[in-house]
C-alpha positions as CSV (number, residue, x, y, z in Angstrom):
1,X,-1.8,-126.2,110.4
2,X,-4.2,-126.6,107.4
3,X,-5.1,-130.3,106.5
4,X,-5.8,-131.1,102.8
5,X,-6.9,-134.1,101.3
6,X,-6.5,-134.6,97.4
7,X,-9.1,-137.3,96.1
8,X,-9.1,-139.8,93.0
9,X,-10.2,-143.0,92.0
10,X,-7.0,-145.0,92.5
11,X,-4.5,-142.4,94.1
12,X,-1.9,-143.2,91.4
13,X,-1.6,-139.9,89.5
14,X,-3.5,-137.0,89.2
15,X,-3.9,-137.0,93.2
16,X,-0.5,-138.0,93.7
17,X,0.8,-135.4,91.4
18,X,-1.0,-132.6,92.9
19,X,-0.1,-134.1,96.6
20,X,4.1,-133.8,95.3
21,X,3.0,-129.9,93.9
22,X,1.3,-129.2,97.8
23,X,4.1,-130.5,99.5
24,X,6.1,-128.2,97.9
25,X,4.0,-124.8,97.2
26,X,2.5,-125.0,100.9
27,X,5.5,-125.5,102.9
28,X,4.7,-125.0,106.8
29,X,1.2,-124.0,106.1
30,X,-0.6,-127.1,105.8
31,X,-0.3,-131.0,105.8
32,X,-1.5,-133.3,102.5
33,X,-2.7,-136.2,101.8
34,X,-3.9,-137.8,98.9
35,X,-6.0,-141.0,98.8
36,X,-8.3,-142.6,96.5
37,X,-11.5,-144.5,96.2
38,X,-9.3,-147.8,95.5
39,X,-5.4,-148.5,95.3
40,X,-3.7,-148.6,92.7
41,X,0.0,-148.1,93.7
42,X,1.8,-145.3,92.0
43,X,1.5,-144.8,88.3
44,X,5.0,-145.2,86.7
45,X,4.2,-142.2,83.8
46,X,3.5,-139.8,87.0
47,X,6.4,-140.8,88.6
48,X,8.5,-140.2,85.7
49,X,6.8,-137.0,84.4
50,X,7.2,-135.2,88.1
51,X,11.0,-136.4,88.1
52,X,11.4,-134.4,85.0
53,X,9.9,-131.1,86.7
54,X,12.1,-131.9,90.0
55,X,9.5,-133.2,92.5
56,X,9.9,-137.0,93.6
57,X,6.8,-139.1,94.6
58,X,8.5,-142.3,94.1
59,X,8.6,-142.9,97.5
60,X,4.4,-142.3,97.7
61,X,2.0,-144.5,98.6
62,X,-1.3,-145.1,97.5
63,X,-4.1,-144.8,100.0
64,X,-7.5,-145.7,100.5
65,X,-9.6,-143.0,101.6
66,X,-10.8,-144.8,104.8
67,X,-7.6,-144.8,105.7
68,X,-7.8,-141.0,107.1
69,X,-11.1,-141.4,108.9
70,X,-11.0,-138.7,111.9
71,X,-9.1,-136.5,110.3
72,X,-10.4,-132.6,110.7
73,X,-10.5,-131.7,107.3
74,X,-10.0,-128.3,106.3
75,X,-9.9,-128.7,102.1
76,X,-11.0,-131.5,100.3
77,X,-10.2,-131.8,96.6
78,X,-11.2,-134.0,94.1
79,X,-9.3,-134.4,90.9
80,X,-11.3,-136.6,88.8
81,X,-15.4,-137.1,88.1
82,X,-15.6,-140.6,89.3
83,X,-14.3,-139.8,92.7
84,X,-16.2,-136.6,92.9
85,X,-19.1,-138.5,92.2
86,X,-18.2,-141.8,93.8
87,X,-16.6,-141.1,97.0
88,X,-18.3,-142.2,100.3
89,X,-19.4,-139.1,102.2
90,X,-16.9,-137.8,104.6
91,X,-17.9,-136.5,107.5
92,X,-16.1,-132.8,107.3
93,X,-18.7,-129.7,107.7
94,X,-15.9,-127.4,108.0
95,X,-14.1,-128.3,105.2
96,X,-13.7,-126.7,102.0
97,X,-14.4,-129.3,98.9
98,X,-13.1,-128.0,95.6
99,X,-13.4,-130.4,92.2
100,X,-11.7,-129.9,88.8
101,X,-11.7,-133.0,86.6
102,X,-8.3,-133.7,85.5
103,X,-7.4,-135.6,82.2
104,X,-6.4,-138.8,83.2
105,X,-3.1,-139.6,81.5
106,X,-2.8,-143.3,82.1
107,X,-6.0,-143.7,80.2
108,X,-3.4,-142.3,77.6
109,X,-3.0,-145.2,74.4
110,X,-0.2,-144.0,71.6
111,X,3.2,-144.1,70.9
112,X,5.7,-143.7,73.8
113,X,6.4,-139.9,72.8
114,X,2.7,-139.0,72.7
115,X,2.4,-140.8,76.1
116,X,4.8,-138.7,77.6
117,X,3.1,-135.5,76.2
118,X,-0.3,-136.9,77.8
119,X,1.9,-137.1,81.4
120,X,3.3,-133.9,81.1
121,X,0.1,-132.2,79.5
122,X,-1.6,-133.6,82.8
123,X,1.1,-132.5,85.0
124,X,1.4,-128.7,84.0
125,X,-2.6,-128.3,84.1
126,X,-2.2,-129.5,87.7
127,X,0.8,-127.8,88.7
128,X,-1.1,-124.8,87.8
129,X,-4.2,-125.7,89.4
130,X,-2.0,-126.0,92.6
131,X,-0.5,-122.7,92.3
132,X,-3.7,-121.2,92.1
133,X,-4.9,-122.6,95.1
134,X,-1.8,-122.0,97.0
135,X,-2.6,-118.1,96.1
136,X,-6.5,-118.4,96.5
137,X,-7.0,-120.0,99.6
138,X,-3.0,-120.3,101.8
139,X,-1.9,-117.0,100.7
């Protein structure tokens, strides 16, 4: 069994929404976690815009990196700059690190319609992302 961490800065979106995508595309093959450089508990607008594509991460929880130390890692992405470039070094020679900076939704200010596009504009780049890992490196 595979172990893969998904990085941000707060674990309360992009990472979160590419952990609910893993759980789902990788089945038996591996184990995620997501965690972040700080905590910020779940963001409501990721919540809501992962309901609407049927995957739950309601019941999520927002982690601190540290959290996970001794954990054999075998992939290790980041989903935002500041946590690529920000996170303290984990110990992991064997792992994998992948980055793609994500657009960060919550940074998102407009009308409650546009907001919803910024979620969901967020979500699909990710949920692709995912996919193409799935096929790339658990195929």
């Amino acid at each position: 069994m595979k172990n893969i961490l998904v990085l941000c800065t707060g674990n309360s979106c992009r990472s979160q929404m590419a952990h609910g995508y893993l759980n789902i595309m990788v089945g038996d093959k591996a184990t995620i976690y997501s965690a972040g450089i700080e905590t910020h508990g779940i963001n409501p607008g990721a919540a809501a815009t992962m309901k609407l594509d049927g995957v739950d991460i309601t019941n999520h929880t927002s982690n601190n990196v540290t959290e996970y130390e001794g954990i054999t890692w075998d992939y290790i992405i980041t989903v935002c700059d500041h946590a690529y470039e920000n996170c303290p070094f984990i110990v992991a020679p064997d792992a994998i690190r992948l980055h793609h900076n994500f657009y960060d939704p919550s940074k998102f200010k407009g009308t409650p319609e546009d907001t919803k596009a910024a979620f969901a504009k967020a979500r699909d780049e990710i949920k692709a992302y995912c996919t193409r890992f799935v096929n790339d490196y658990l195929a």
